[in-house]
LOSE-841803 format. One record per atom (N, C-alpha, C): atom name; x, y, z. Coordinates in pm, 1 decimal. Example, Ala and Ser with C-alpha at 12.3 -4.5 7.8 and 13.67 -1.06 7.14 Angstrom:
<a N&px 1319.0&py -569.0&pz 780.0>
<a CA&px 1230.0&py -450.0&pz 780.0>
<a C&px 1320.0&py -330.0&pz 780.0>
<a N&px 1285.0&py -225.0&pz 708.0>
<a CA&px 1367.0&py -106.0&pz 714.0>
<a C&px 1290.0&py 3.0&pz 787.0>
END
This chain:
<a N&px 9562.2&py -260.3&pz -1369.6>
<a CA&px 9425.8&py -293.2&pz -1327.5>
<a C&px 9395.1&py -229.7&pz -1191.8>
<a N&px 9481.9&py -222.9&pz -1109.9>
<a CA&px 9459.2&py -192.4&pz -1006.0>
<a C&px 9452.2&py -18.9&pz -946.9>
<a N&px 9526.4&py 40.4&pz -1016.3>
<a CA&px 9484.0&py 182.5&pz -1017.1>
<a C&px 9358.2&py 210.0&pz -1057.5>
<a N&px 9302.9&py 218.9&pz -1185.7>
<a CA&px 9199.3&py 218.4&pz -1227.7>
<a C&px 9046.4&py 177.8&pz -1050.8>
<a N&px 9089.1&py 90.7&pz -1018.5>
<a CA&px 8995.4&py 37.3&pz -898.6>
<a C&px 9027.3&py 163.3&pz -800.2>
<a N&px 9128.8&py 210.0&pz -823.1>
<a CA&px 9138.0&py 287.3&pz -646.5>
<a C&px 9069.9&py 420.4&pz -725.1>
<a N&px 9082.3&py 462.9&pz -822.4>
<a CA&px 8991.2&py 606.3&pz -899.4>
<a C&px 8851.2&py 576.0&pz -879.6>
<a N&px 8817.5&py 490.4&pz -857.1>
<a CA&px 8679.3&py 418.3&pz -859.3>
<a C&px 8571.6&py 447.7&pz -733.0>
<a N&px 8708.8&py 405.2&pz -628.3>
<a CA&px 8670.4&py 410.0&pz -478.6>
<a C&px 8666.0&py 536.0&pz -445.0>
<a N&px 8786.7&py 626.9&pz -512.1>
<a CA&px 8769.9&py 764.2&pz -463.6>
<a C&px 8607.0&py 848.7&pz -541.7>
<a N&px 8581.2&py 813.6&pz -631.9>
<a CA&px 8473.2&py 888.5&pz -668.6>
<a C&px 8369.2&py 864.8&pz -626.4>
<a N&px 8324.8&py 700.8&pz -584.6>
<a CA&px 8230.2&py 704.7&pz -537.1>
<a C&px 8198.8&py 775.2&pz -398.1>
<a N&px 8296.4&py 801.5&pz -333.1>
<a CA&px 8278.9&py 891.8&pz -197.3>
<a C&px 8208.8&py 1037.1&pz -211.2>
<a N&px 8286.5&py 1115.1&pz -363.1>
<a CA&px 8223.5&py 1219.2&pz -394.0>
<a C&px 8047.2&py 1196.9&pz -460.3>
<a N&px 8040.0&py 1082.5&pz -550.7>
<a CA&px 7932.6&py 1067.5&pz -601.0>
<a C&px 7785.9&py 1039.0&pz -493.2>
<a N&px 7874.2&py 1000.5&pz -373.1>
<a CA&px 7740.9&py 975.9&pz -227.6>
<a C&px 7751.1&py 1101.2&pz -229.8>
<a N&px 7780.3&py 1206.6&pz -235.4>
<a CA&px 7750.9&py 1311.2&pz -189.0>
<a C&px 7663.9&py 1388.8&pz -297.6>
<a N&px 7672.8&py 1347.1&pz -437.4>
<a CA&px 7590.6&py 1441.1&pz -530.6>
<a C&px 7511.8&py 1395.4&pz -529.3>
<a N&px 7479.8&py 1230.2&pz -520.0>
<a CA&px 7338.1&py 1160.0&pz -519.3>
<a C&px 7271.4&py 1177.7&pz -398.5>
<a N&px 7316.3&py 1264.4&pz -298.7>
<a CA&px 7230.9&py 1328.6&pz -167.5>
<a C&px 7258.4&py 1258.3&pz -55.0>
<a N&px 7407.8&py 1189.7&pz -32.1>
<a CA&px 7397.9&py 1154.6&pz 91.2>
<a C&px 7420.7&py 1217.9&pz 182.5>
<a N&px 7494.7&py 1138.8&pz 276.9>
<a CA&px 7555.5&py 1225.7&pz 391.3>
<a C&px 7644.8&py 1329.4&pz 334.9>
<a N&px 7705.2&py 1396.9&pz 364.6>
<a CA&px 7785.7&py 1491.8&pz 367.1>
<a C&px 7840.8&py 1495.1&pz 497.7>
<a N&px 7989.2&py 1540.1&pz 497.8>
<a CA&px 8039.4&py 1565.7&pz 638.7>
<a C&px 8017.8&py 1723.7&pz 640.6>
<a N&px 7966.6&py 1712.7&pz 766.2>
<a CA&px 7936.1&py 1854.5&pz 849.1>
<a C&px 8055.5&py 1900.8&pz 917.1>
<a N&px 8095.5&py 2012.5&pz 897.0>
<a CA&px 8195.3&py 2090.2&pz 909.9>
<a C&px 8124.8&py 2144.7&pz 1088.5>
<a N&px 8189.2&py 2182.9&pz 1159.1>
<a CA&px 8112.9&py 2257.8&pz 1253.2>
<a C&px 8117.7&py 2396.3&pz 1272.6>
<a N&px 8217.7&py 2411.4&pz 1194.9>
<a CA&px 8211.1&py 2603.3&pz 1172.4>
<a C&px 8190.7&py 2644.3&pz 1055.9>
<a N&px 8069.0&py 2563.0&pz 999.1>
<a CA&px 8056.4&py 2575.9&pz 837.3>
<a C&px 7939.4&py 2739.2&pz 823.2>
<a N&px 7833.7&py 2688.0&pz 919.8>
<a CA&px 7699.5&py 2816.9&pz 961.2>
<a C&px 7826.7&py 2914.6&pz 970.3>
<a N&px 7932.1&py 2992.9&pz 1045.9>
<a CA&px 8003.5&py 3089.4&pz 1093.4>
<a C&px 8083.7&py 3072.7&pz 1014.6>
<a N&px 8129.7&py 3019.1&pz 872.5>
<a CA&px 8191.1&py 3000.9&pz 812.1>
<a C&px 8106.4&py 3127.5&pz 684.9>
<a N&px 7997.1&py 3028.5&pz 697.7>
<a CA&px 7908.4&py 3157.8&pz 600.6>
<a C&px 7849.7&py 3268.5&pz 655.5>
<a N&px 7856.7&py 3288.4&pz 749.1>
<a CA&px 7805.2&py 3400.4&pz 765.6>
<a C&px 7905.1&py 3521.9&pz 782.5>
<a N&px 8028.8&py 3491.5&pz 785.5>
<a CA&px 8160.1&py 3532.0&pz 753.9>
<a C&px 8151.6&py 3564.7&pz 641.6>
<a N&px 8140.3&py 3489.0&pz 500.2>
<a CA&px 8203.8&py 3531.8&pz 395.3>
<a C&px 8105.6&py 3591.1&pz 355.3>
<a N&px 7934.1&py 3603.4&pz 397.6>
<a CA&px 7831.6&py 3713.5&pz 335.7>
<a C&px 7877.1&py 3873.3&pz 443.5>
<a N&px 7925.2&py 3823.5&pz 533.9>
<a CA&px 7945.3&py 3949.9&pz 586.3>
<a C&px 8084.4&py 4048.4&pz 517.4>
<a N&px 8125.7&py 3952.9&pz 404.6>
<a CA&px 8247.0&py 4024.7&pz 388.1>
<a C&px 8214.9&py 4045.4&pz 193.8>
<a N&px 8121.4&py 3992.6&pz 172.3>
<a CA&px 8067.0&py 4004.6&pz 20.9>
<a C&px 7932.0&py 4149.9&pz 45.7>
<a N&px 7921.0&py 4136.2&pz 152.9>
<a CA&px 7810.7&py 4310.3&pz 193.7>
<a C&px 7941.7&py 4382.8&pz 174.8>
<a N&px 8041.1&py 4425.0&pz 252.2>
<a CA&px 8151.2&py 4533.0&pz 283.3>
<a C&px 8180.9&py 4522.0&pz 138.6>
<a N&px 8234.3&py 4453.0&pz 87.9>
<a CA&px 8279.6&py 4456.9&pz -72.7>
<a C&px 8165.8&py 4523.7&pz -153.7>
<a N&px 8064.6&py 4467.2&pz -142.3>
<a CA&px 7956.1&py 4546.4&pz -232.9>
<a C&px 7912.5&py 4675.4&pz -174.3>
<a N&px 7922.9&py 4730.9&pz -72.8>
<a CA&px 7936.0&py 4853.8&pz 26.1>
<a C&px 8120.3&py 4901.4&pz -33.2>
<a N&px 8152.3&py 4880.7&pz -1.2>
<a CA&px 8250.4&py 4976.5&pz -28.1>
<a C&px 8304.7&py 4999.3&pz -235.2>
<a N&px 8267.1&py 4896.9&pz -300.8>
<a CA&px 8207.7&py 4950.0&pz -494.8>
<a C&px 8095.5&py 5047.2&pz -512.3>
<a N&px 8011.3&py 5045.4&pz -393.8>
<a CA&px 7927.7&py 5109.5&pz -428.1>
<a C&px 8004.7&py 5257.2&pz -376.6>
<a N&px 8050.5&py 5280.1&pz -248.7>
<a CA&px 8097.2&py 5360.2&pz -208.9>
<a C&px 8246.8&py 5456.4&pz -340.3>
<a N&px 8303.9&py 5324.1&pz -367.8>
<a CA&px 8410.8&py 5406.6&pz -498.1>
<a C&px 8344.3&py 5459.2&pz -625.8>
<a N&px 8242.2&py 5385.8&pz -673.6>
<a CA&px 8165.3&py 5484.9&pz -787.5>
<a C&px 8061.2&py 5569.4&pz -729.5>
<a N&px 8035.7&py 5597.8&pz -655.7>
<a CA&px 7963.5&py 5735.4&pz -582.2>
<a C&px 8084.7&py 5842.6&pz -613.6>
<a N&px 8217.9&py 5794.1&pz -579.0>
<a CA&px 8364.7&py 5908.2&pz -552.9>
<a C&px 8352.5&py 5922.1&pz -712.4>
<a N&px 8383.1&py 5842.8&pz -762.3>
<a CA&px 8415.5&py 5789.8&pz -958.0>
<a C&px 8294.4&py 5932.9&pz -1034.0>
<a N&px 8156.7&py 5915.5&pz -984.6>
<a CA&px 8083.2&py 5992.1&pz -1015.0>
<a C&px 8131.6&py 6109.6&pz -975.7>
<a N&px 8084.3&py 6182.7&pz -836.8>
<a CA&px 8114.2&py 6264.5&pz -843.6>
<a C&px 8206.4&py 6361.0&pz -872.3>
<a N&px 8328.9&py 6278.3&pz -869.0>
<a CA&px 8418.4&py 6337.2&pz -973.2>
<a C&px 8390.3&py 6380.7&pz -1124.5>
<a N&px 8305.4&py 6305.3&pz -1203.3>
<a CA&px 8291.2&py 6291.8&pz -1339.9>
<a C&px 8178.3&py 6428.7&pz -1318.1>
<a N&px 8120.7&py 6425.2&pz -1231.5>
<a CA&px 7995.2&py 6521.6&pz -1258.4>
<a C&px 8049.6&py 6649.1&pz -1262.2>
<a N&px 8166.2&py 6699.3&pz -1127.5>
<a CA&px 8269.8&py 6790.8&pz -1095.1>
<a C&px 8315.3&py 6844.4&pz -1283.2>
<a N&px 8431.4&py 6746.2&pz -1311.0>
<a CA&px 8461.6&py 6765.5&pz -1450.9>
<a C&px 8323.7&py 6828.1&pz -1538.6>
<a N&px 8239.8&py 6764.7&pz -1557.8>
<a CA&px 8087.6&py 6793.6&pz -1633.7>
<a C&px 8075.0&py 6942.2&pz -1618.0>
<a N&px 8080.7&py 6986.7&pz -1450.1>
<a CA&px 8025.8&py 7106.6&pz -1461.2>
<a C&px 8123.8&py 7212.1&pz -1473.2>
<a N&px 8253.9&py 7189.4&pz -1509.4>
<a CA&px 8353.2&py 7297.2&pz -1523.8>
<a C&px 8304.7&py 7295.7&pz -1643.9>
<a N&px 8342.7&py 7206.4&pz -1785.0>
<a CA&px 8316.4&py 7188.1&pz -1884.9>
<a C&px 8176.6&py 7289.1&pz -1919.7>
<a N&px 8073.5&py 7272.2&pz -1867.0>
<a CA&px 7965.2&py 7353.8&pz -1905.7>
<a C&px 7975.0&py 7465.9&pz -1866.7>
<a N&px 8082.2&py 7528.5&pz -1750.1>
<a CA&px 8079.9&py 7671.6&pz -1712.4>
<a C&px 8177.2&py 7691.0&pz -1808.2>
<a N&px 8270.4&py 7656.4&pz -1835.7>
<a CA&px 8338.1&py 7673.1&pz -1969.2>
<a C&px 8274.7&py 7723.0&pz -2075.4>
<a N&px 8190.2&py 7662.1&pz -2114.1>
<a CA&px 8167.7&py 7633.7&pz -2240.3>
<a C&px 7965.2&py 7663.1&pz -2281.3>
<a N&px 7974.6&py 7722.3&pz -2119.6>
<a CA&px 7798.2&py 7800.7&pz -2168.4>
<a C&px 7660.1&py 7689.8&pz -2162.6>
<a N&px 7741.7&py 7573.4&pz -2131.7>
<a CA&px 7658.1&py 7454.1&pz -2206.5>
<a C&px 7558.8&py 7449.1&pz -2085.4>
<a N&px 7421.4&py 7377.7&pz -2053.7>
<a CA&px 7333.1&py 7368.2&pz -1955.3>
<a C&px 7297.6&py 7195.0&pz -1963.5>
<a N&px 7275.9&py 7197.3&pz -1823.6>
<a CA&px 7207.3&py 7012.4&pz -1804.1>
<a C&px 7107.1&py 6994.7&pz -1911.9>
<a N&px 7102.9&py 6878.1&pz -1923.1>
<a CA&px 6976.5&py 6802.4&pz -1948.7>
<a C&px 6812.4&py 6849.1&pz -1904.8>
<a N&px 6823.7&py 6851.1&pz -1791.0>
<a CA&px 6770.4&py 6888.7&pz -1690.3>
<a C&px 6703.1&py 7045.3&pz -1687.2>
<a N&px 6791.7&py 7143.0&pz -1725.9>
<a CA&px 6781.3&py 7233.8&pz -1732.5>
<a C&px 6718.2&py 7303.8&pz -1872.6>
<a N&px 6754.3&py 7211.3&pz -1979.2>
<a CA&px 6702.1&py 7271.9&pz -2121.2>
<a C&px 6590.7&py 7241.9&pz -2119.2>
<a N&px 6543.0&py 7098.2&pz -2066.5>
<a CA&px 6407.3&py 7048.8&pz -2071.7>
<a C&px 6336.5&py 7134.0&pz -2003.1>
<a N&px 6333.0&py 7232.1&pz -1898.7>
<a CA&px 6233.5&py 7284.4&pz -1797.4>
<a C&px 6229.6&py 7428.9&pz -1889.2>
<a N&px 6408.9&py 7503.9&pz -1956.8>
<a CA&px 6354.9&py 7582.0&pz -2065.5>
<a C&px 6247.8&py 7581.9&pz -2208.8>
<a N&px 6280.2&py 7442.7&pz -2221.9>
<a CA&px 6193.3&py 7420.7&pz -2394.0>
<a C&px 6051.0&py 7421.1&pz -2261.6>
<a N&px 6016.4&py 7332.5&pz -2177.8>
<a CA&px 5855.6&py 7325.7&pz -2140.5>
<a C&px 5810.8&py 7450.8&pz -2135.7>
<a N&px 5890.3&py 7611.9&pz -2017.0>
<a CA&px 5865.8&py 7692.2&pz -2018.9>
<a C&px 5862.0&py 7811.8&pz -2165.7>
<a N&px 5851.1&py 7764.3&pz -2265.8>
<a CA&px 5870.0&py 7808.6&pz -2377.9>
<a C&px 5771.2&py 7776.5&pz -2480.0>
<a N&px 5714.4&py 7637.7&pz -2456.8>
<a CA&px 5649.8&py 7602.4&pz -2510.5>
<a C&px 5432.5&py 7650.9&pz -2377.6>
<a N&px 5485.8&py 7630.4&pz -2297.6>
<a CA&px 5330.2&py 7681.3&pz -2209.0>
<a C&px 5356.8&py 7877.0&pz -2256.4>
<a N&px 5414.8&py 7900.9&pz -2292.5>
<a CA&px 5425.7&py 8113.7&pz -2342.0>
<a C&px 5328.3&py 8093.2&pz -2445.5>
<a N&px 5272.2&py 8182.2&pz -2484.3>
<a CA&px 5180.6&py 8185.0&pz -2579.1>
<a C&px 5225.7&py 8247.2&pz -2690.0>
<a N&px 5243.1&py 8177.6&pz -2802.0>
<a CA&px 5306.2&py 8170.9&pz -2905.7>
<a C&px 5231.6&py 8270.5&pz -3055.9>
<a N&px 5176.6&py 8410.7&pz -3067.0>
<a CA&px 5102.6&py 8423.8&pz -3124.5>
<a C&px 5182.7&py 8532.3&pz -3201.8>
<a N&px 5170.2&py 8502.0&pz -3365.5>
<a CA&px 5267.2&py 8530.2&pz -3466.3>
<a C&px 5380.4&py 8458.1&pz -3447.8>
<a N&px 5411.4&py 8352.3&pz -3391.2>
<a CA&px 5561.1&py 8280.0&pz -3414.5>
<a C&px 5567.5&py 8182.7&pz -3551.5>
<a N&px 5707.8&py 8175.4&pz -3575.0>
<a CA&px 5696.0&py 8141.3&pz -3641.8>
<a C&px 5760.4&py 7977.1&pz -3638.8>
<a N&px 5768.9&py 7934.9&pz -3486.8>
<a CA&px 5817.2&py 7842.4&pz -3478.8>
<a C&px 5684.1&py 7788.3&pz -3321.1>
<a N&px 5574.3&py 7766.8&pz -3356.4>
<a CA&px 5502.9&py 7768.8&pz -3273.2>
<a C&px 5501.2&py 7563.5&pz -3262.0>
<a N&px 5439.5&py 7508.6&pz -3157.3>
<a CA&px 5427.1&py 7399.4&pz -3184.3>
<a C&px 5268.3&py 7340.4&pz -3239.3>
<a N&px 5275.8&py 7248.6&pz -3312.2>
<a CA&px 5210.4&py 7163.5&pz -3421.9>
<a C&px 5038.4&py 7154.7&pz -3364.1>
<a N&px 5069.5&py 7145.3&pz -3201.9>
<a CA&px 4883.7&py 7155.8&pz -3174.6>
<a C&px 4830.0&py 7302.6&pz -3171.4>
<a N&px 4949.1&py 7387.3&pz -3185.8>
<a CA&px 4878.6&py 7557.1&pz -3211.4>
<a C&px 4805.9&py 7580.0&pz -3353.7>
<a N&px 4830.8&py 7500.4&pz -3434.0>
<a CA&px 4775.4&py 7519.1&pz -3606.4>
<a C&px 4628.0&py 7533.5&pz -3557.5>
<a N&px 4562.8&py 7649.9&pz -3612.7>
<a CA&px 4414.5&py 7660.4&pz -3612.7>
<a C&px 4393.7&py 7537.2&pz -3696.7>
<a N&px 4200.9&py 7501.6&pz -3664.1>
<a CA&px 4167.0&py 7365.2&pz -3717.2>
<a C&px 4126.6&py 7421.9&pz -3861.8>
<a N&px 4175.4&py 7328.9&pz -3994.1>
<a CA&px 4130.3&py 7350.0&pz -4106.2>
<a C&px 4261.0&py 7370.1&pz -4191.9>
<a N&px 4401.6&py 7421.7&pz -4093.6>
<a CA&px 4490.6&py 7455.7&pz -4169.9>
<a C&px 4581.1&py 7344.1&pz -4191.1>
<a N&px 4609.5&py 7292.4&pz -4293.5>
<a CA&px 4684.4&py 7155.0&pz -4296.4>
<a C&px 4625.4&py 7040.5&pz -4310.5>
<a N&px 4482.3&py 7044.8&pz -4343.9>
<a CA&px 4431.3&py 6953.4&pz -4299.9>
<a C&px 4377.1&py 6854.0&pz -4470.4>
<a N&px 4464.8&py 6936.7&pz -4558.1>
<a CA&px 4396.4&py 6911.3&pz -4702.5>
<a C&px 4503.5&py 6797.0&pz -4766.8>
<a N&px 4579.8&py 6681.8&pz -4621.4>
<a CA&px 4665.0&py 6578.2&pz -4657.8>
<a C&px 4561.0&py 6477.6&pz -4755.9>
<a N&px 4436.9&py 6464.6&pz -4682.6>
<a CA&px 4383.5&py 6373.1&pz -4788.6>
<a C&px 4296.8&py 6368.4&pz -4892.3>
<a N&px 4326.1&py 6524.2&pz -4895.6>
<a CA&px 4241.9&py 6534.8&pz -5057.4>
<a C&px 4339.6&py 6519.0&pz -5156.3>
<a N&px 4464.8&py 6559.7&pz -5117.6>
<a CA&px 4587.8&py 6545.3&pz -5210.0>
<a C&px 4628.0&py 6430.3&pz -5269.8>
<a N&px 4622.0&py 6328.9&pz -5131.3>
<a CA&px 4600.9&py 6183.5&pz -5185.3>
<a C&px 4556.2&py 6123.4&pz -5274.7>
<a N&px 4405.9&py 6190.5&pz -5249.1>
<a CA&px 4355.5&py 6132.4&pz -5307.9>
<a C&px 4333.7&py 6153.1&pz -5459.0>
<a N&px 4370.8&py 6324.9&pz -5488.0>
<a CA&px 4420.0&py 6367.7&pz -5665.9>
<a C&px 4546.3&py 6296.5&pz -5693.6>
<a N&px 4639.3&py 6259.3&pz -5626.3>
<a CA&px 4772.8&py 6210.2&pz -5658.0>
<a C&px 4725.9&py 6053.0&pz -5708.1>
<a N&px 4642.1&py 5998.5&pz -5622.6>
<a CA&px 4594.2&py 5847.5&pz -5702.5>
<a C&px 4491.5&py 5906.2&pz -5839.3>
<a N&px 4434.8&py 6003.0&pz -5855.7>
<a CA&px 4311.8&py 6006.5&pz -5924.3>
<a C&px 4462.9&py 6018.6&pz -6087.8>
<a N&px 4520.5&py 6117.8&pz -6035.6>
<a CA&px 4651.4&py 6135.1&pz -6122.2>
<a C&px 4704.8&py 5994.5&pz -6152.0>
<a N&px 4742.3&py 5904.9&pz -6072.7>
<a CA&px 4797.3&py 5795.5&pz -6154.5>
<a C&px 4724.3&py 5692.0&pz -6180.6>
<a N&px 4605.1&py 5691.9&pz -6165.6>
<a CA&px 4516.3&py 5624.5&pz -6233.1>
<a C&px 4485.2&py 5645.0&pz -6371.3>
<a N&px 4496.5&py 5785.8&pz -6419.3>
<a CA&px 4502.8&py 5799.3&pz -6532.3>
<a C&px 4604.0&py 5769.1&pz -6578.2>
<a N&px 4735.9&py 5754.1&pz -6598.1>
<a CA&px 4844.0&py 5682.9&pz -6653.2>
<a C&px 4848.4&py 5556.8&pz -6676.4>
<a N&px 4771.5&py 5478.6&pz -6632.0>
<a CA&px 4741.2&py 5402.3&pz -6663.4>
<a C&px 4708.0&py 5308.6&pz -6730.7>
<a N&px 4728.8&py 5177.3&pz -6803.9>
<a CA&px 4652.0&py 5134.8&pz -6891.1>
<a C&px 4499.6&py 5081.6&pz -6868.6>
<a N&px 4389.9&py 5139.9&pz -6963.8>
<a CA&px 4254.7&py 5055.4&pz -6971.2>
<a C&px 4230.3&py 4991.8&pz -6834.2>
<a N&px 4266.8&py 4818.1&pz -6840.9>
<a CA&px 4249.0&py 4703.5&pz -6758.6>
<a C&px 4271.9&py 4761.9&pz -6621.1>
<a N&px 4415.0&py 4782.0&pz -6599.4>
<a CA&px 4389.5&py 4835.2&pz -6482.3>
<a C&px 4299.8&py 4946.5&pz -6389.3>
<a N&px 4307.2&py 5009.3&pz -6522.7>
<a CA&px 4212.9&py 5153.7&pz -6441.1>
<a C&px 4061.6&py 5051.8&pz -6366.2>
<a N&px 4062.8&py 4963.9&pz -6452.9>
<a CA&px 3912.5&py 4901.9&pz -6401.6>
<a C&px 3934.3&py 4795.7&pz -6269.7>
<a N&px 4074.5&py 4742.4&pz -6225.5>
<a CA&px 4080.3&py 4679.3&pz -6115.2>
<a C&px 4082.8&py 4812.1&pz -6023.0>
<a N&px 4149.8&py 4905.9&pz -6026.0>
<a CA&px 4118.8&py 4976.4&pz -5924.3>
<a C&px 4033.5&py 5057.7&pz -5884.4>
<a N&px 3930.9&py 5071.6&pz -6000.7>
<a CA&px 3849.2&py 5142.4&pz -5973.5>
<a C&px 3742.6&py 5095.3&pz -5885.2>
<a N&px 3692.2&py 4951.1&pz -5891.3>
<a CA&px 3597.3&py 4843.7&pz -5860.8>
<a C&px 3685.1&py 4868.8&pz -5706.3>
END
């Protein structure tokens, strides 16, 4: 019986403290924290500082690999395809899609619309008349 009572006494000491009481004040608690944010900056300063190294290493590797191997950035193909695409493209045969003069290509919905006229006739009777209405 009597253990049970002393678990009792000890929690309620912690429980004044979650239900908002006093708390004991430490006196080097302020310089206590401002210690451990000053040492959670240097930590996050110096991760940031090892994957900057991590990168540039990886980029190093990247660009042997592409002098190797002919290959070009990201960066670099994109500014070739833009400059390729502003050239004026006349007789190509790989021109892009807003160069089509107007009128050419443009007979998607008449096709449609023989491709339904086409299976409407396959049709039986009844239906031809729901879809026609």
């Amino acid at each position: 019986d009597q253990p049970s009572v002393l678990l009792c006494a000890g929690a309620t000491k912690d429980m004044g403290k979650m239900l908002g009481g006093e708390e004991e004040k430490d006196p080097d608690a302020q310089k206590k924290e401002e210690e451990r944010q000053e040492a959670l900056r240097q930590q996050e300063e110096e991760r940031k500082a090892k994957h900057a190294r991590m990168e540039a290493e990886r980029e190093k590797v990247r660009q042997q690999i592409r002098d190797k191997y002919g290959l070009k950035k990201k960066e670099e193909k994109e500014a070739e395809e833009k400059a390729a695409l502003e050239q004026p493209c006349e007789g190509s045969l790989t021109r892009p899609k807003k160069a089509i003069p107007a009128g050419c290509g443009d007979e998607e919905e008449e096709e449609e619309e023989s491709i339904l006229d086409t299976v409407l006739k396959y049709l039986p009777g009844p239906l031809q008349d729901m879809f026609k209405k």
